[in-house]
Biopython code that builds the backbone (N, CA, C, O; Angstrom):
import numpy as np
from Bio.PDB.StructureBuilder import StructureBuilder

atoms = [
    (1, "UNK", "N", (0.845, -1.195, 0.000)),
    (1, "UNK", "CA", (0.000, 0.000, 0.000)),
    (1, "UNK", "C", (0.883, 1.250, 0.000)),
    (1, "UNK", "O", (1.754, 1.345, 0.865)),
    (2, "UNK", "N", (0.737, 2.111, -0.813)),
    (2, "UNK", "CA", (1.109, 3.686, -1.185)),
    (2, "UNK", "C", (1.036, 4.486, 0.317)),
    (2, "UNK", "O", (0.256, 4.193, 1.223)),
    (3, "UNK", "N", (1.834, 5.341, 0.337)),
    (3, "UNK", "CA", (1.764, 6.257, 1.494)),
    (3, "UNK", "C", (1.578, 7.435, 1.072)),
    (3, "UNK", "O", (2.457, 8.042, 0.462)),
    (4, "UNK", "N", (-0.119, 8.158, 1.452)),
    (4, "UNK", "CA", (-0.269, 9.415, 0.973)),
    (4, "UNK", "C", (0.274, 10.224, 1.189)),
    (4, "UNK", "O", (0.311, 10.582, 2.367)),
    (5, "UNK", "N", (0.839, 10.805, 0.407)),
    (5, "UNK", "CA", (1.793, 12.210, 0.960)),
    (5, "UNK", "C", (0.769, 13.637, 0.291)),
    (5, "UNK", "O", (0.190, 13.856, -0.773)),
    (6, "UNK", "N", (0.924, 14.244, 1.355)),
    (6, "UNK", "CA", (0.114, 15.765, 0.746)),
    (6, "UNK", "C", (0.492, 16.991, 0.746)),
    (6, "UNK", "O", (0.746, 17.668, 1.742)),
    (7, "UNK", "N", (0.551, 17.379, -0.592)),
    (7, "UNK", "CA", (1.532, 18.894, -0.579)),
    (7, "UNK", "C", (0.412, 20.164, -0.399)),
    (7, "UNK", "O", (-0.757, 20.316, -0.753)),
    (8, "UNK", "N", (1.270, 20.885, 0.245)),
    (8, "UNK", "CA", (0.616, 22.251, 0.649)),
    (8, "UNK", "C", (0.516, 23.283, -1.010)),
    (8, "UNK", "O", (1.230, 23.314, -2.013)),
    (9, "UNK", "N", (-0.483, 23.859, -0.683)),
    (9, "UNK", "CA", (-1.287, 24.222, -1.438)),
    (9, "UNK", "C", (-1.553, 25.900, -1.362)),
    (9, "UNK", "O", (-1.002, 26.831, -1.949)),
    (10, "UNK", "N", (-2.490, 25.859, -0.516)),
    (10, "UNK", "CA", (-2.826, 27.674, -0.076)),
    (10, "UNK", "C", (-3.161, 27.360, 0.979)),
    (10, "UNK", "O", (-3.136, 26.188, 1.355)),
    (11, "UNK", "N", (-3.799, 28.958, 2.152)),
    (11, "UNK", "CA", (-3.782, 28.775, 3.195)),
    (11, "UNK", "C", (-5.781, 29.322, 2.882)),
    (11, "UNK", "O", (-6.214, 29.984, 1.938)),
    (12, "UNK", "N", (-6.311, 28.922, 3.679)),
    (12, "UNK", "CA", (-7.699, 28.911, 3.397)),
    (12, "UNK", "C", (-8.219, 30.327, 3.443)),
    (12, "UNK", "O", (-9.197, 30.653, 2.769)),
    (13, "UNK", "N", (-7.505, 31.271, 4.320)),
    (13, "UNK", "CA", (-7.654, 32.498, 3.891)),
    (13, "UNK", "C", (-7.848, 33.190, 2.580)),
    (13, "UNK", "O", (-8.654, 34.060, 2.250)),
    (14, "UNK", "N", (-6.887, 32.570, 1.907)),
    (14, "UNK", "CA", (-6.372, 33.207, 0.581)),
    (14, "UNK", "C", (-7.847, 32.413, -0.628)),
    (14, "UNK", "O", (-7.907, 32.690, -1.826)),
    (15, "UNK", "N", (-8.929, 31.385, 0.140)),
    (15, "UNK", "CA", (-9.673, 31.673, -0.956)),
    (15, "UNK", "C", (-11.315, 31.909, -0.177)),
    (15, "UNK", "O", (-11.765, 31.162, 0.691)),
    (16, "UNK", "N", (-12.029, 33.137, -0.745)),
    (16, "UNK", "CA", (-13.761, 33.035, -0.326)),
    (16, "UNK", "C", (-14.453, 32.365, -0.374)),
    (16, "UNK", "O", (-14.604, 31.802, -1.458)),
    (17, "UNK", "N", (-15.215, 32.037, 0.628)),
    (17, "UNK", "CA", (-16.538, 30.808, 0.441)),
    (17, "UNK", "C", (-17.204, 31.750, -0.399)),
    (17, "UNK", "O", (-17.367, 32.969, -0.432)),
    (18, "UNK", "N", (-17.658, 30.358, -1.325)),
    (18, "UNK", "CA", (-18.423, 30.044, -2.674)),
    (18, "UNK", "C", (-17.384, 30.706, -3.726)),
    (18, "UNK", "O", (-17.810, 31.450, -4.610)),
    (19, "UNK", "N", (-16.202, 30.451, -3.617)),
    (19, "UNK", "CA", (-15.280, 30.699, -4.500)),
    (19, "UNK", "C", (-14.466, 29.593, -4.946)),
    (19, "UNK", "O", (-14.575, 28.548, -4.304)),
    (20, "UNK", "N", (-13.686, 29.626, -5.909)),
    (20, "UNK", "CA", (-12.118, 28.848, -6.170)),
    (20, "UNK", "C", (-11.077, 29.650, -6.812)),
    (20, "UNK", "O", (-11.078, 30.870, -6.979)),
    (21, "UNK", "N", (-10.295, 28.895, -7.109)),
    (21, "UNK", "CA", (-8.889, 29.605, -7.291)),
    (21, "UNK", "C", (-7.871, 28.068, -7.639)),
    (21, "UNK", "O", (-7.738, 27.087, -6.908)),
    (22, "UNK", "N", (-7.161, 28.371, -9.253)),
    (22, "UNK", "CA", (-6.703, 27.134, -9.735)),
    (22, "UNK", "C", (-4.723, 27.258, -9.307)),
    (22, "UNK", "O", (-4.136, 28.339, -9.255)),
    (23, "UNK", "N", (-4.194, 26.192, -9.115)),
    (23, "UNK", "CA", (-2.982, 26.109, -8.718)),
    (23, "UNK", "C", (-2.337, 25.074, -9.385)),
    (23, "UNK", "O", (-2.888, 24.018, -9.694)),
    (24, "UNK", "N", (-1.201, 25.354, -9.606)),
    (24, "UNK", "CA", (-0.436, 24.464, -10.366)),
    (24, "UNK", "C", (0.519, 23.523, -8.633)),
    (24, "UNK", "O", (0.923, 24.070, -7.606)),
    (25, "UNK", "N", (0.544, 22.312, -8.954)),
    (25, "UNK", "CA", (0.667, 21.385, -8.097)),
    (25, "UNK", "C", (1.626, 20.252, -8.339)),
    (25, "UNK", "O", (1.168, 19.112, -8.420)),
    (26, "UNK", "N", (3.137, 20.502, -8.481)),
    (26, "UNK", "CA", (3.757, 19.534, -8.781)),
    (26, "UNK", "C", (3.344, 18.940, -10.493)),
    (26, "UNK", "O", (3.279, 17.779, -10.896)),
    (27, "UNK", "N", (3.114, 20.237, -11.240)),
    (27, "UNK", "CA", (2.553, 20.059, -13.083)),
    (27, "UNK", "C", (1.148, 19.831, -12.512)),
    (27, "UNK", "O", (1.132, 20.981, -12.074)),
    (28, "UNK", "N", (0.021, 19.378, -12.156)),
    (28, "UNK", "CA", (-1.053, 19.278, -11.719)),
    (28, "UNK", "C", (-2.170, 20.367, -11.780)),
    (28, "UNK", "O", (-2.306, 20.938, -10.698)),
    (29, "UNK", "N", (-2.817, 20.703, -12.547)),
    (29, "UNK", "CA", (-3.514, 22.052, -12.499)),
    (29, "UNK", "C", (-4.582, 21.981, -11.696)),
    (29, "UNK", "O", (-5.555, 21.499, -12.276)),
    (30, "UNK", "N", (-4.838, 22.390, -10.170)),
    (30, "UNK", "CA", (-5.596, 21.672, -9.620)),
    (30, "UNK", "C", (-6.902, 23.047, -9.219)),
    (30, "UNK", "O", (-6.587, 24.172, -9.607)),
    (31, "UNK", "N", (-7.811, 22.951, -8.730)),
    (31, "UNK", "CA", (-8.927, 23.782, -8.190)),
    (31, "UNK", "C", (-9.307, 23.564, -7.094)),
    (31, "UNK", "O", (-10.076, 22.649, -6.797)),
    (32, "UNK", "N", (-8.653, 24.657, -6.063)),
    (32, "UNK", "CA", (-9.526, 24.533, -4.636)),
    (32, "UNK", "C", (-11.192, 25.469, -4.440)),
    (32, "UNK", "O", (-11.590, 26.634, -4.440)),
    (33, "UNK", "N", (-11.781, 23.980, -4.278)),
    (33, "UNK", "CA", (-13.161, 25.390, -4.248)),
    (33, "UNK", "C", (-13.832, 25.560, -2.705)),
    (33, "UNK", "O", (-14.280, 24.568, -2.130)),
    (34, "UNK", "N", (-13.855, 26.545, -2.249)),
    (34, "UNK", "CA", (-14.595, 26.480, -0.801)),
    (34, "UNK", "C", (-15.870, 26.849, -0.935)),
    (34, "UNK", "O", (-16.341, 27.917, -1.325)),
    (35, "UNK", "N", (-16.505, 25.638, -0.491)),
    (35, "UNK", "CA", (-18.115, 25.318, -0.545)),
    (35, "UNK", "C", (-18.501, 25.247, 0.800)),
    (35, "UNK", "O", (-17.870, 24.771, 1.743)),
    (36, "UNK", "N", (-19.893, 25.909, 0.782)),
    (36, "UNK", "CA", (-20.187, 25.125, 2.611)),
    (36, "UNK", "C", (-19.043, 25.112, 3.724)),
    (36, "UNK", "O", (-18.877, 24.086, 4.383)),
    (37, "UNK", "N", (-18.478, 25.920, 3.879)),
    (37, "UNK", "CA", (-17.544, 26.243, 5.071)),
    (37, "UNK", "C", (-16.443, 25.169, 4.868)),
    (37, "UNK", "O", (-15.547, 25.060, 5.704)),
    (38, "UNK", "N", (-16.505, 24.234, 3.577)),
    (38, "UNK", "CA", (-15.166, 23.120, 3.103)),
    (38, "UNK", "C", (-14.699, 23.331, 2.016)),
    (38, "UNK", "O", (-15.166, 24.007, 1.099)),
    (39, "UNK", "N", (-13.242, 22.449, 2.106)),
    (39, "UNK", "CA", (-12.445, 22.961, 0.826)),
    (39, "UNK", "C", (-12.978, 21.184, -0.062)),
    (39, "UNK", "O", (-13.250, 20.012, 0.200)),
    (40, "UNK", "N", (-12.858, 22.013, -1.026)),
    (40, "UNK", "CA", (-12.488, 20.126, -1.839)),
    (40, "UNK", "C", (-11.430, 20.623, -3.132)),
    (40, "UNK", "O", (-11.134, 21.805, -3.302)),
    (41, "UNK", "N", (-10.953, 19.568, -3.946)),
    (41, "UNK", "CA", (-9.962, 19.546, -4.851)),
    (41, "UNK", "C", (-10.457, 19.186, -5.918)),
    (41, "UNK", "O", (-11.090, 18.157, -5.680)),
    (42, "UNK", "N", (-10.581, 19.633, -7.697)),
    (42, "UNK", "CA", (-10.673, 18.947, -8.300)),
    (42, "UNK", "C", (-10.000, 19.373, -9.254)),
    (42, "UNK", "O", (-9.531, 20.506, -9.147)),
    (43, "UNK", "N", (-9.771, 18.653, -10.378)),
    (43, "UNK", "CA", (-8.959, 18.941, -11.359)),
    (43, "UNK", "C", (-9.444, 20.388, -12.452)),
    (43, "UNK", "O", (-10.603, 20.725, -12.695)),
    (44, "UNK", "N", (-8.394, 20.939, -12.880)),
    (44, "UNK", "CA", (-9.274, 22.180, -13.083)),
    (44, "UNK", "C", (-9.055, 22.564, -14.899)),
    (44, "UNK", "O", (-8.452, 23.387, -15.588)),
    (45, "UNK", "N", (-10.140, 21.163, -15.116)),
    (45, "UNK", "CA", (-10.653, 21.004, -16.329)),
    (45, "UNK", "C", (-11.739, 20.453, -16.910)),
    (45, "UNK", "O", (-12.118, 19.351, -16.512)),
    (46, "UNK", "N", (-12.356, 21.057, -17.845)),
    (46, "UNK", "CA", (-14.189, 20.413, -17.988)),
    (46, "UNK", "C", (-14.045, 19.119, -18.548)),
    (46, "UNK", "O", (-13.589, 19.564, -19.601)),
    (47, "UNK", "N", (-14.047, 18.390, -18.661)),
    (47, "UNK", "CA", (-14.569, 17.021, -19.196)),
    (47, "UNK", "C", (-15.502, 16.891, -20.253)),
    (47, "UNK", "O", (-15.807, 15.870, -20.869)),
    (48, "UNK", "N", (-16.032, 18.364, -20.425)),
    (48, "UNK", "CA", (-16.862, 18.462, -22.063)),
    (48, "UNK", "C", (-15.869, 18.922, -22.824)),
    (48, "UNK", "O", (-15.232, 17.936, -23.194)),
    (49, "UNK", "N", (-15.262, 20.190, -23.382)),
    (49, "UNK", "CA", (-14.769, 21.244, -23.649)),
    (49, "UNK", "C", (-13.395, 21.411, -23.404)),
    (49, "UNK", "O", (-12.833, 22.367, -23.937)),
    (50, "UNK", "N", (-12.583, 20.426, -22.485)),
    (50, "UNK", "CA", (-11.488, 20.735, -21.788)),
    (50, "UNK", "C", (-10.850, 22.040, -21.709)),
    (50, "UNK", "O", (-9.673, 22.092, -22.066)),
    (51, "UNK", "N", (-11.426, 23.116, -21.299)),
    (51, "UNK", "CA", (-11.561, 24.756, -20.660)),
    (51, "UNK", "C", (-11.863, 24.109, -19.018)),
    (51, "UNK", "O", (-12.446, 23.220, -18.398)),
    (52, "UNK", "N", (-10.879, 25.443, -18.868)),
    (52, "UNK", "CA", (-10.362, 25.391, -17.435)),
    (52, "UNK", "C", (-11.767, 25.778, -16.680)),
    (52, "UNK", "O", (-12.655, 26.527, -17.088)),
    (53, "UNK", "N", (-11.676, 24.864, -15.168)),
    (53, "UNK", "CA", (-13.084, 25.153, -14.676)),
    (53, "UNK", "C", (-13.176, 26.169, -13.689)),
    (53, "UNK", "O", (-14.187, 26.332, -13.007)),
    (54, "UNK", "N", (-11.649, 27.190, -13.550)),
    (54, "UNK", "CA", (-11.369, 28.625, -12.805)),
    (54, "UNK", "C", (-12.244, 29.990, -13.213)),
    (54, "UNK", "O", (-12.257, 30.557, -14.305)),
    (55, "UNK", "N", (-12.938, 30.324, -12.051)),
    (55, "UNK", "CA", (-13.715, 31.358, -11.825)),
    (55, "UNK", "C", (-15.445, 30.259, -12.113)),
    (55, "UNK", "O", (-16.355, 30.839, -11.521)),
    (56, "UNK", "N", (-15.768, 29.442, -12.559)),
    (56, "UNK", "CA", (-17.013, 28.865, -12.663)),
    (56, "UNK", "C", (-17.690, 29.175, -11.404)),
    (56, "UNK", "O", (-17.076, 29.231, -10.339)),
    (57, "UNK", "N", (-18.994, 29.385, -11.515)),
    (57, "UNK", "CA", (-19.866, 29.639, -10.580)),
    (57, "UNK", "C", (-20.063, 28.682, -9.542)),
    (57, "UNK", "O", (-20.341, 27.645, -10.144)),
    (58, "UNK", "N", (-20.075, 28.429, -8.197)),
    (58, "UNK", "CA", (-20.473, 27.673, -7.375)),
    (58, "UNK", "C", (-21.939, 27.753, -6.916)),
    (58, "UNK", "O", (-22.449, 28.869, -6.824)),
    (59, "UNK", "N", (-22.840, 26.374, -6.546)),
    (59, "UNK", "CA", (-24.108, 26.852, -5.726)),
    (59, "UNK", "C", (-23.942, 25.377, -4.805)),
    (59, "UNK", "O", (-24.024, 24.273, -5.345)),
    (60, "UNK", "N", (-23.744, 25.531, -3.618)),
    (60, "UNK", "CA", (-23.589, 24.449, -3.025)),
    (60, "UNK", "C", (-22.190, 23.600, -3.579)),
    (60, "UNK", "O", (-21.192, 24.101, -4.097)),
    (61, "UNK", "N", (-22.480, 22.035, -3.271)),
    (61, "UNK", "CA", (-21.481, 21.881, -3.829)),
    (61, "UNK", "C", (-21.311, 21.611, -5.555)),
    (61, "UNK", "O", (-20.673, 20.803, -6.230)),
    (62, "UNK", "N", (-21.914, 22.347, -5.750)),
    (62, "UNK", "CA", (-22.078, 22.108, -7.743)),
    (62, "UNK", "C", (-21.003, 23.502, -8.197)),
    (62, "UNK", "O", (-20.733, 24.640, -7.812)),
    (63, "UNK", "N", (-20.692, 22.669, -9.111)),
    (63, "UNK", "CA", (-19.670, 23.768, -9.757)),
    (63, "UNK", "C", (-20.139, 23.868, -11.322)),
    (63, "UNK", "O", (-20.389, 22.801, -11.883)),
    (64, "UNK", "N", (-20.277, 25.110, -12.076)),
    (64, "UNK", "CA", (-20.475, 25.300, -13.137)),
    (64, "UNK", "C", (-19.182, 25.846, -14.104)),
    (64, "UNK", "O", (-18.313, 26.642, -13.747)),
    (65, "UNK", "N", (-19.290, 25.280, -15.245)),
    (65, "UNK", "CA", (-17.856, 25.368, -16.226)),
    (65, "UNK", "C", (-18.566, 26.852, -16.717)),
    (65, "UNK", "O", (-19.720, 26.858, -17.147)),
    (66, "UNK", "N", (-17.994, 27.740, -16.639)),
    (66, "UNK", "CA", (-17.971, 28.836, -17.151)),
    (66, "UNK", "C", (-17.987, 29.210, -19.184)),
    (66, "UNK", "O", (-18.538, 30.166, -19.732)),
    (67, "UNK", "N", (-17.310, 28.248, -19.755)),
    (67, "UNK", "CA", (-17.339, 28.116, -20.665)),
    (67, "UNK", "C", (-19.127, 27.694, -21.735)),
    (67, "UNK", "O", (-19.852, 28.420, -22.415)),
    (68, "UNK", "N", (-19.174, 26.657, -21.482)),
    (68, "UNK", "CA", (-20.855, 25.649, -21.531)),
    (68, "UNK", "C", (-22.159, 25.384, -20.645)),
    (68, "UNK", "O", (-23.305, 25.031, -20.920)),
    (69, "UNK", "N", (-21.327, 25.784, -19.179)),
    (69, "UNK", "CA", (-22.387, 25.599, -18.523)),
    (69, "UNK", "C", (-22.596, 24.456, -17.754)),
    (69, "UNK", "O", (-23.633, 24.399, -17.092)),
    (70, "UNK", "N", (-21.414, 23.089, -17.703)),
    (70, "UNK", "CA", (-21.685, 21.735, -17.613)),
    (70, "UNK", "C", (-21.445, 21.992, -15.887)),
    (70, "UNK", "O", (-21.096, 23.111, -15.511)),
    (71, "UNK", "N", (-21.626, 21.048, -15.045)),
    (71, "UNK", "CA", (-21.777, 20.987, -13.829)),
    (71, "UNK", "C", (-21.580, 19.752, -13.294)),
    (71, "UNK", "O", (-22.084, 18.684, -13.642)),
    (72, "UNK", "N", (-20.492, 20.075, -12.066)),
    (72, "UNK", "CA", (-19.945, 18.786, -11.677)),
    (72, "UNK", "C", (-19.827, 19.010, -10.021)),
    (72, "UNK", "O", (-19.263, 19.927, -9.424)),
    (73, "UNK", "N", (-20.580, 17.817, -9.465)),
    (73, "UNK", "CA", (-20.410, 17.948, -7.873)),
    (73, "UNK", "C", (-18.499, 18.205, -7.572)),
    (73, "UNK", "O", (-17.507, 17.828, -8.195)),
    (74, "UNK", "N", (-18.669, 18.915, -6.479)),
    (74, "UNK", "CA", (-17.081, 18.689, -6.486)),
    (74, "UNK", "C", (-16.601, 18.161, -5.438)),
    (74, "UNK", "O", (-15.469, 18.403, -5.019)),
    (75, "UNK", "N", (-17.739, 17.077, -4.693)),
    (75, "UNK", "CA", (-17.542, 16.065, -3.664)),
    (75, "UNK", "C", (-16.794, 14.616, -4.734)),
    (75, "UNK", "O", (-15.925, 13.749, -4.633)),
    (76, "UNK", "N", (-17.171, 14.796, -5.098)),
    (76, "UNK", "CA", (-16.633, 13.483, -5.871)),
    (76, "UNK", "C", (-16.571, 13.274, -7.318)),
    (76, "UNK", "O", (-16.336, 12.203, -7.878)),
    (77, "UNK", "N", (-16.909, 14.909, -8.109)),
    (77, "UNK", "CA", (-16.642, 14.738, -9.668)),
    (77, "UNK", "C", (-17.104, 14.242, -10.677)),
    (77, "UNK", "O", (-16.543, 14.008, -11.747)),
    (78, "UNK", "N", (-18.910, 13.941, -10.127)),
    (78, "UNK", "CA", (-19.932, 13.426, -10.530)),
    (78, "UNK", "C", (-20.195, 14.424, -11.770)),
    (78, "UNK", "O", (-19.280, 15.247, -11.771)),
    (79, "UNK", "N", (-21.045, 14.649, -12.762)),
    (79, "UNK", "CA", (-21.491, 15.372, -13.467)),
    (79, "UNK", "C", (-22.526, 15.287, -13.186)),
    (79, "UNK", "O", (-23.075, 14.185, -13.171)),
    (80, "UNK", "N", (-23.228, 16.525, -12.832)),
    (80, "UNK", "CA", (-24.443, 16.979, -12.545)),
    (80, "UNK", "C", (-25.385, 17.728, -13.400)),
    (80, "UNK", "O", (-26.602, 17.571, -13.304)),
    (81, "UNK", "N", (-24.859, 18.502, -14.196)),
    (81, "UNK", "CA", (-25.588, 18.912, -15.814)),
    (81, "UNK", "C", (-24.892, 19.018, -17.031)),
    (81, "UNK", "O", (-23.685, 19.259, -17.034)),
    (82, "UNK", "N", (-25.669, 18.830, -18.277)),
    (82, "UNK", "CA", (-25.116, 18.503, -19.297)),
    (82, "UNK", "C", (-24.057, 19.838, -19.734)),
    (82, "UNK", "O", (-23.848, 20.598, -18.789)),
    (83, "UNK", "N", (-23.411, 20.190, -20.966)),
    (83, "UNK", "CA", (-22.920, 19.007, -21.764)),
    (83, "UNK", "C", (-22.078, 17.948, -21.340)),
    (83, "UNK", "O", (-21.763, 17.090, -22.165)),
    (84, "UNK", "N", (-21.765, 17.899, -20.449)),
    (84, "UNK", "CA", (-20.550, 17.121, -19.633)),
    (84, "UNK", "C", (-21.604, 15.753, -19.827)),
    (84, "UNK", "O", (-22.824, 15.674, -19.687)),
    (85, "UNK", "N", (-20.512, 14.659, -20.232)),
    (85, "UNK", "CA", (-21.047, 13.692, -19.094)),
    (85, "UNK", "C", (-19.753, 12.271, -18.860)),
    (85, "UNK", "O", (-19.959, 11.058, -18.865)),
    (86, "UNK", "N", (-18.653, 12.911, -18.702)),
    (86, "UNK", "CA", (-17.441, 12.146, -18.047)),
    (86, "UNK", "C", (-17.705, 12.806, -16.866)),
    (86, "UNK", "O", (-18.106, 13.954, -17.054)),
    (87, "UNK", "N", (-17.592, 12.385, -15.424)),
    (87, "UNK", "CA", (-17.342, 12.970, -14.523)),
    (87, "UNK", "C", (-15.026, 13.568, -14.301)),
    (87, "UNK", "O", (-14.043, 12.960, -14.724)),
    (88, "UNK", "N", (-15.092, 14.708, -13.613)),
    (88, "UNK", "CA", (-13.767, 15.156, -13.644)),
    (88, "UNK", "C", (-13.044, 14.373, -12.117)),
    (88, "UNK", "O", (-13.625, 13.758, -11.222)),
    (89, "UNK", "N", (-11.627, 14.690, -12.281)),
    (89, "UNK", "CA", (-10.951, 14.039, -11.358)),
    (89, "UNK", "C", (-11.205, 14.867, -9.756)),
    (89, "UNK", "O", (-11.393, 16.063, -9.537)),
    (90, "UNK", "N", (-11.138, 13.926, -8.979)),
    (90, "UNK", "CA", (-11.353, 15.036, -7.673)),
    (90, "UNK", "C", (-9.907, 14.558, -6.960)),
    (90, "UNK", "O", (-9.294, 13.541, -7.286)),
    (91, "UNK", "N", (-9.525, 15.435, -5.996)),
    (91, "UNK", "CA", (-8.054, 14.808, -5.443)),
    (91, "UNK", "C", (-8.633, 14.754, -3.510)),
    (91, "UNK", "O", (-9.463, 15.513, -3.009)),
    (92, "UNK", "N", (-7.952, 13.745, -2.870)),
    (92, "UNK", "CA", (-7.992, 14.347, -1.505)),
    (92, "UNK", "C", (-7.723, 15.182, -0.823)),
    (92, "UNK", "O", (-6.567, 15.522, -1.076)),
    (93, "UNK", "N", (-8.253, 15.911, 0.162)),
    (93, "UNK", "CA", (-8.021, 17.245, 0.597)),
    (93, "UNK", "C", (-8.106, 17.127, 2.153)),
    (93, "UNK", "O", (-9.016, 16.601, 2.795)),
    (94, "UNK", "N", (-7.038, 17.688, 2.599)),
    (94, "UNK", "CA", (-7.418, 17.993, 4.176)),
    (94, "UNK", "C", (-6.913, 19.321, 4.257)),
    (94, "UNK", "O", (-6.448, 19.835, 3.240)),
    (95, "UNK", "N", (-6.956, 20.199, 5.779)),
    (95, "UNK", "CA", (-7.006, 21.193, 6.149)),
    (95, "UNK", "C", (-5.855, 21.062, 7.742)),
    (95, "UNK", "O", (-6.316, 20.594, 8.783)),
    (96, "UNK", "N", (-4.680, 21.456, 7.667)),
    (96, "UNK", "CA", (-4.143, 21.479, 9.096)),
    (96, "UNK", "C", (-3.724, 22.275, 9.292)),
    (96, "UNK", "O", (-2.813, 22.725, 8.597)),
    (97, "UNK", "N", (-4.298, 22.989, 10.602)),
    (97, "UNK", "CA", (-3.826, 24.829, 10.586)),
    (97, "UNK", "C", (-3.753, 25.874, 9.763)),
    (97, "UNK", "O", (-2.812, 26.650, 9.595)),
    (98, "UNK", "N", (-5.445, 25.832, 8.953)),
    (98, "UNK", "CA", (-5.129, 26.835, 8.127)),
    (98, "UNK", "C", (-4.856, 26.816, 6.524)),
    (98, "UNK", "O", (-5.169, 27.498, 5.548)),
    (99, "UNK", "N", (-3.903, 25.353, 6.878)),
    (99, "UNK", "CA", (-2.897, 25.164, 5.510)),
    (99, "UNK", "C", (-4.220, 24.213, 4.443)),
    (99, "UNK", "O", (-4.967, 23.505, 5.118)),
    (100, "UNK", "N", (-4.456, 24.212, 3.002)),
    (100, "UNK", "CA", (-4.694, 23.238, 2.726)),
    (100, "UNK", "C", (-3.526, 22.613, 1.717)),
    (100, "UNK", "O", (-2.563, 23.205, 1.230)),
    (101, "UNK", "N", (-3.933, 21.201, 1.562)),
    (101, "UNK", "CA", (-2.885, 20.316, 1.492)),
    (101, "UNK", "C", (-4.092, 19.971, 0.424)),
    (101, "UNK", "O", (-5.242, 20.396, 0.314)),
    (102, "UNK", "N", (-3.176, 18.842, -0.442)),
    (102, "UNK", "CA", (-3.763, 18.206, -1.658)),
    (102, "UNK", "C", (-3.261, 16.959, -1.965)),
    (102, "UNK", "O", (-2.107, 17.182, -2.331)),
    (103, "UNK", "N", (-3.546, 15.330, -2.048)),
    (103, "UNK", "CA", (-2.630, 14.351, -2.416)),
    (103, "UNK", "C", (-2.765, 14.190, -3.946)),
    (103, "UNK", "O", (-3.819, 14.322, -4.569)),
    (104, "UNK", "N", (-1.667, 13.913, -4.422)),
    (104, "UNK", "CA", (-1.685, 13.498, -5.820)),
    (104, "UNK", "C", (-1.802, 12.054, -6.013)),
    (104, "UNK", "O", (-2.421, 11.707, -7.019)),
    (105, "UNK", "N", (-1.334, 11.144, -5.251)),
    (105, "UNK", "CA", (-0.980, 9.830, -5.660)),
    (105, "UNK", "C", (-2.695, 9.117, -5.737)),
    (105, "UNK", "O", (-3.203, 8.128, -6.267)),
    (106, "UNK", "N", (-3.090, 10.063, -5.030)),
    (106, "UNK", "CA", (-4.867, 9.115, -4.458)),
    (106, "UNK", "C", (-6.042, 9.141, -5.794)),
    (106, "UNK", "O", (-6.571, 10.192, -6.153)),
    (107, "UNK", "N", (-6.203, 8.399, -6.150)),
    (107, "UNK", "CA", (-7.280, 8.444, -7.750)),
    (107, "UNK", "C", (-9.001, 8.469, -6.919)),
    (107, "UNK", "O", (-9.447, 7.488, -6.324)),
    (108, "UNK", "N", (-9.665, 9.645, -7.046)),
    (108, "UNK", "CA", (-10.744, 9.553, -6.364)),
    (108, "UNK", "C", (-11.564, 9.736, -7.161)),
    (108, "UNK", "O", (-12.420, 9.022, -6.639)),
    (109, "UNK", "N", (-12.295, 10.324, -8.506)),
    (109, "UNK", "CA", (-12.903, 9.837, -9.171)),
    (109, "UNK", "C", (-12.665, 8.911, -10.630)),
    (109, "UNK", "O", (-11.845, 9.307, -11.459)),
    (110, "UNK", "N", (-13.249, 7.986, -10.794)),
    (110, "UNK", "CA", (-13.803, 7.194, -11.730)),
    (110, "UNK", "C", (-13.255, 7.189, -13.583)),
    (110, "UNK", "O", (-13.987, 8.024, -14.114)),
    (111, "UNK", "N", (-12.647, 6.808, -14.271)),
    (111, "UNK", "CA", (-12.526, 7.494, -15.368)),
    (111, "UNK", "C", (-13.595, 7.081, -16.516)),
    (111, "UNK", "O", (-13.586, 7.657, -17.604)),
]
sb = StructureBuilder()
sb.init_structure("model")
sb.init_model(0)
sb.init_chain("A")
sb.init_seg("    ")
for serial, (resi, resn, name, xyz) in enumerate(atoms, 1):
    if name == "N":
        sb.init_residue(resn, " ", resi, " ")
    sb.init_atom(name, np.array(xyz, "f"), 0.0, 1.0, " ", f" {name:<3s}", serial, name[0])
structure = sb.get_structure()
């Protein structure tokens, strides 16, 4: 078994609830979005369109591609409205002091 290792990221300050903000992560283009007083991770690309899913609208935990319109939970990278219908990658996320952290090695959604 793999040993998750998790690299720091931003500090939760640095992003607004019902916002995100995309980061490059060890080549990784990743999206922290803070939803509901939580962070989650997902890859920060549409799965219709492949346009970046930075600045897309949040409502809960649904995220909208700014580009089409497609919508993807960002608990787990489900697709939630069309045109999409690959769900996108989500990464693990924790929070320690502030810091958030991101694992790369961990495959959490589905391909």
């Amino acid at each position: 078994m793999t040993e998750t290792h998790y690299h720091f990221v931003a500090m939760t300050k640095d992003i607004a609830a019902g916002k995100n903000k995309a980061y490059i992560v060890e080549e990784h283009d990743i999206l922290i979005c803070h939803s509901k007083d939580e962070f989650f991770a997902v890859e920060n690309l549409c799965s219709h369109a492949m346009a970046p899913l930075e600045g897309g609208r949040q409502r809960a935990y649904r995220l909208i591609c700014p580009l089409h319109g497609a919508s993807f939970d960002v608990r787990d990278g489900s697709v939630k409205g069309q045109p999409a219908f690959k769900p996108i990658r989500t990464y693990p996320l924790r929070v320690v002091d502030g810091r958030i952290e991101v694992a790369l090695n961990a495959e959490a959604a589905p391909d």
